[in-house]
C-alpha positions, 0 to 999 in steps of 0.5 A: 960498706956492707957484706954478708956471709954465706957458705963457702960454695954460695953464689956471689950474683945472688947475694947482691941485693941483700949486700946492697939493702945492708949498705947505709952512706953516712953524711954530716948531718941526718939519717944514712942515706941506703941508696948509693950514687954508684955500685961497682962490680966485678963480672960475676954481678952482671945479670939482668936482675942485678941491673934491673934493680939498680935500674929500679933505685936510680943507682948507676951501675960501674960493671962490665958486661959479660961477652955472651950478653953483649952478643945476645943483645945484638943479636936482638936486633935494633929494636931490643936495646938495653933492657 
């Protein structure tokens, strides 16, 4: 596990890859691994930039997605997807 600490007032979204680059998975032997199989959060952690980047490091993201997301994301139409 990893944190880092900010002001009282700070953003927890913002903070999500700077916790993720502190995070180091100890095995039996060798290095820490620094990419997780999985990441889990509550809402607060579901923009795009933050699964852009799990997307990036192959890491699969355990978060639920926001209402207004879904909705602007149907909205698009078939051809949108999941970016």
């Amino acid at each position: 596990m990893a944190f880092v600490l900010t002001e009282g007032q700070t953003a927890d979204s913002p903070q999500f890859v700077a916790v993720l680059r502190k995070v180091r998975v100890l095995g039996p032997v060798g290095r820490p691994r620094t990419r997780p199989g999985a990441v889990a959060g509550d809402k607060a952690f579901s923009s795009r930039a933050n699964r852009a980047y799990l997307r990036g490091r192959g890491i699969r993201a355990v978060i639920p997605e926001k209402v207004d997301q879904a909705a602007h994301r149907r909205n698009r139409g078939r051809a949108a997807g999941r970016l």
